[in-house]
N, C-alpha and C positions, 0 to 999 in steps of 0.2 A: 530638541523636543524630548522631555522624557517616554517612556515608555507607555505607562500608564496614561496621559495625554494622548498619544498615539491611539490607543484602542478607545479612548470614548472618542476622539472624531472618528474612528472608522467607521462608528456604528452609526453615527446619524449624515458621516458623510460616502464614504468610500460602499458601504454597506446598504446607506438610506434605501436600496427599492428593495433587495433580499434577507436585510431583517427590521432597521427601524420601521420601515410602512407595514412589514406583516403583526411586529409587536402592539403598534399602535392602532390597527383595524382591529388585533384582538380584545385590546383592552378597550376601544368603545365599543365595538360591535354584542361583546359579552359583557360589559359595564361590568369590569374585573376590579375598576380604582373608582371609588368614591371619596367625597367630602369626607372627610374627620378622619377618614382610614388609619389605620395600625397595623401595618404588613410587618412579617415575620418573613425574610426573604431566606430561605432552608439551602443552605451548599453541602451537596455531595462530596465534593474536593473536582466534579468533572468538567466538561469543557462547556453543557447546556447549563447548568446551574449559576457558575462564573457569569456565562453572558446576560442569563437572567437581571440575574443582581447587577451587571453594567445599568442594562436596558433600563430598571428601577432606577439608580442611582439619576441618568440622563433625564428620565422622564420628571424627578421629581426636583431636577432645577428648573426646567420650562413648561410644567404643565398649571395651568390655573385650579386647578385639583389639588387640594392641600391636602396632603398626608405625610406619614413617618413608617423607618425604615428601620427596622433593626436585619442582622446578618445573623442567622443560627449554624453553627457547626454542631451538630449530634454524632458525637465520637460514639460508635456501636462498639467499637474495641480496632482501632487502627493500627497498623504496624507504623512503629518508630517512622519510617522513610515514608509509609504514605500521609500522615498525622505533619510531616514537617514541608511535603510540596505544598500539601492546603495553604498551611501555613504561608510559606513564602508568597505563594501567588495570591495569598489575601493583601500582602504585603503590598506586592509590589503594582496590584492594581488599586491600592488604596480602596478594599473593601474592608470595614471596622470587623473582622469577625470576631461573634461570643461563641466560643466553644465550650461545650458541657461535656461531662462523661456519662456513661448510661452503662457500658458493658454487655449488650446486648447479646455479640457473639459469643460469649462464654455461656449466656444462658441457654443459647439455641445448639450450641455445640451438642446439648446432653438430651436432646429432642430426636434427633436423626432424622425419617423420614418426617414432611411436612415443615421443617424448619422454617424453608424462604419466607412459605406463607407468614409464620408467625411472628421470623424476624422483620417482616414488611407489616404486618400490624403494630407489633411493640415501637420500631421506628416512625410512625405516624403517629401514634400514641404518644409516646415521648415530644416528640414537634409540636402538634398542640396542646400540651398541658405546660412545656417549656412558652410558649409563644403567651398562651392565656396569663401564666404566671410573672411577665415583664407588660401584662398590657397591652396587647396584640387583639387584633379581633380576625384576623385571617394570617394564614401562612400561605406562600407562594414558591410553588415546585419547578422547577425545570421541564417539565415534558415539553415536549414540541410535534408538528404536524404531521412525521414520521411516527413518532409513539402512536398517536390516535389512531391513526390507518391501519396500524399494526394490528391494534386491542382490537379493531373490527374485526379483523381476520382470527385473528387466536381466540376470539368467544365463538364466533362459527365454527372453525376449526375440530378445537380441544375440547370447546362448552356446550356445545347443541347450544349456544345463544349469538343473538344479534346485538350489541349493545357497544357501546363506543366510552372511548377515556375522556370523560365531560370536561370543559376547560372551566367550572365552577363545582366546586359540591359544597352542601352546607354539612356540617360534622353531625353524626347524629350520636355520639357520647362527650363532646365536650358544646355545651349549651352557647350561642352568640359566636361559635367559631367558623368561619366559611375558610375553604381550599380555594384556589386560583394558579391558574394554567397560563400566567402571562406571553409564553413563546408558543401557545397550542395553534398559530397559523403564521410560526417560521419554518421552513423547513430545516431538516439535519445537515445538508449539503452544505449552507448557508452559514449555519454555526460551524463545518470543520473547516470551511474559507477563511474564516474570519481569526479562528484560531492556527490555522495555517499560516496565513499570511504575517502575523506577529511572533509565530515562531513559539509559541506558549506550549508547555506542559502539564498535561495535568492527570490525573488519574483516571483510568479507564474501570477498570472494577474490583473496588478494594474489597469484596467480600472473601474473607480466607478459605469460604469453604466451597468455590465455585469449580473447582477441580475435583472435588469430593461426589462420586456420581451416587454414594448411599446418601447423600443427603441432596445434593441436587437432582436425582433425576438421571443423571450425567449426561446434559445438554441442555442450551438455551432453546424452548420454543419459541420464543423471540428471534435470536439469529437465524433460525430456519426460517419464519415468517419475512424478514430482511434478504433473505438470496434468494428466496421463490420471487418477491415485490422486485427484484433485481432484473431476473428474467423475464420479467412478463416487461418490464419494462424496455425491453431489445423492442418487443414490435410494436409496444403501446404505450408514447411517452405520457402520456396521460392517465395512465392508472390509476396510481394515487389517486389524483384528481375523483377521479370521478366514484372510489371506494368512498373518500371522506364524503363527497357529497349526494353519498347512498342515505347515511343516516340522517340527513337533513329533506330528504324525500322522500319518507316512508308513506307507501299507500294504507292506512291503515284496511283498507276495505278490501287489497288485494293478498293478506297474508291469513294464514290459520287460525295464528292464535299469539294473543300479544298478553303484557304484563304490567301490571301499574298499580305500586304500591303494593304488592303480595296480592293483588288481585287480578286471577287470572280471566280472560276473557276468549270467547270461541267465536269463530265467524257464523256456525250456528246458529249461537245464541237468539240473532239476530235475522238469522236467514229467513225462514219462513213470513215474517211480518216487511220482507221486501216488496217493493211495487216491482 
């Protein structure tokens, strides 16, 4: 059995309760895949993005949902050796990828502080005006159920906000384009099993300037949020669990003061004209 072969039966057989049934309660439960669709499936070159685009590939030989799949590589500015594992592994799991260039990080190079931010705009920018531009009507990202539980914590954290990494958003500068989170209830564990067990390689964080602490910061908020979620998780294997299903139970009637659509709102507002 070839290789490739190997890794899509793992995923609906070997895999089937730890990511095909979590991909596929995402995409009905978020109705992420419709009729006539035109997914843009976007690769990083890393190990959630790869299984993404499997999980698409699988679902669109057996789902009675008819849609179409293109693969985006948005080269930001790669080094030689990271630009050639993509490669290979688009290869050798027979995923068609179209790669573009953009240049991104020579742009942001000359930004300093603030850069990430801007290099993570112009790369979503770039995604969907490349996606729009072959006929696409949605792009499809890699995150998964560990990012989400994450972005909870890191908007409390860092932001003084409550807010979560939505497993749909609609683009609000490029018009008819929606975003979709097809892995947003696999977990991460789940994906490095999967890419463990077949032995794959793949790029962990090709940004050149993540050593660079005048332009990053010098550390991931993210990895801190990931070894706290680590520990708490020694006496409470359910944590996770029950952060992600913090933002799916919000009292509205028991918090201060909530946000919707730039329209801010006070429990006040409302207090006095309570029974």
């Amino acid at each position: 059995m070839e290789k490739f072969e190997a890794v899509e039966q793992s995923i609906i057989k070997k895999y089937r309760k730890d990511i095909w049934r979590g991909f596929i309660r995402g995409i009905q439960e978020y109705e992420l895949v419709r009729e006539g669709d035109q997914i843009a499936a976007c690769l990083s070159g890393g190990k959630d993005s790869m299984l993404m685009a499997k999980c698409l590939q699988e679902l669109q030989k057996y789902s009675h949902t008819r849609f179409n799949l293109v693969f985006l590589v948005m080269d930001p500015g790669y080094s030689p050796e990271n630009r050639r594992i993509i490669e290979e592994n688009a290869r050798l799991l027979r995923v068609p990828a179209l790669f573009f260039d953009t240049g991104i990080y020579d742009a942001v190079a000359k930004v300093g502080a603030g850069a990430c931010y801007l290099c993570a705009r112009m790369r979503r920018g770039y995604l969907y005006r490349k996606a729009q531009e072959l006929g696409c009507n949605k792009i499809a990202l890699g995150h998964h159920y560990d990012d989400a539980v994450e972005t909870i914590l890191l908007s409390m954290f860092y932001s003084g906000e409550f807010k979560t990494m939505m497993p749909k958003l609609k683009s609000r500068n490029c018009e008819g384009m929606e975003l979709i989170r097809p892995l947003y209830l696999v977990r991460e564990d789940a994906v490095i099993a999967w890419r463990d067990y077949h032995r794959l390689r793949f790029i962990r964080c090709a940004c050149r300037f993540s050593e660079n602490p005048d332009i990053c910061g010098g550390g991931s908020k993210r990895a801190e949020i990931k070894a706290f979620l680590r520990q708490l998780r020694k006496t409470d294997p359910v944590i996770e669990k029950n952060i992600f299903r913090s933002v799916e139970n919000v009292h509205v009637d028991a918090v201060i003061g909530c946000r919707e659509k730039n329209i801010r709102r006070h429990f006040l507002d409302s207090y006095d004209a309570q029974t």
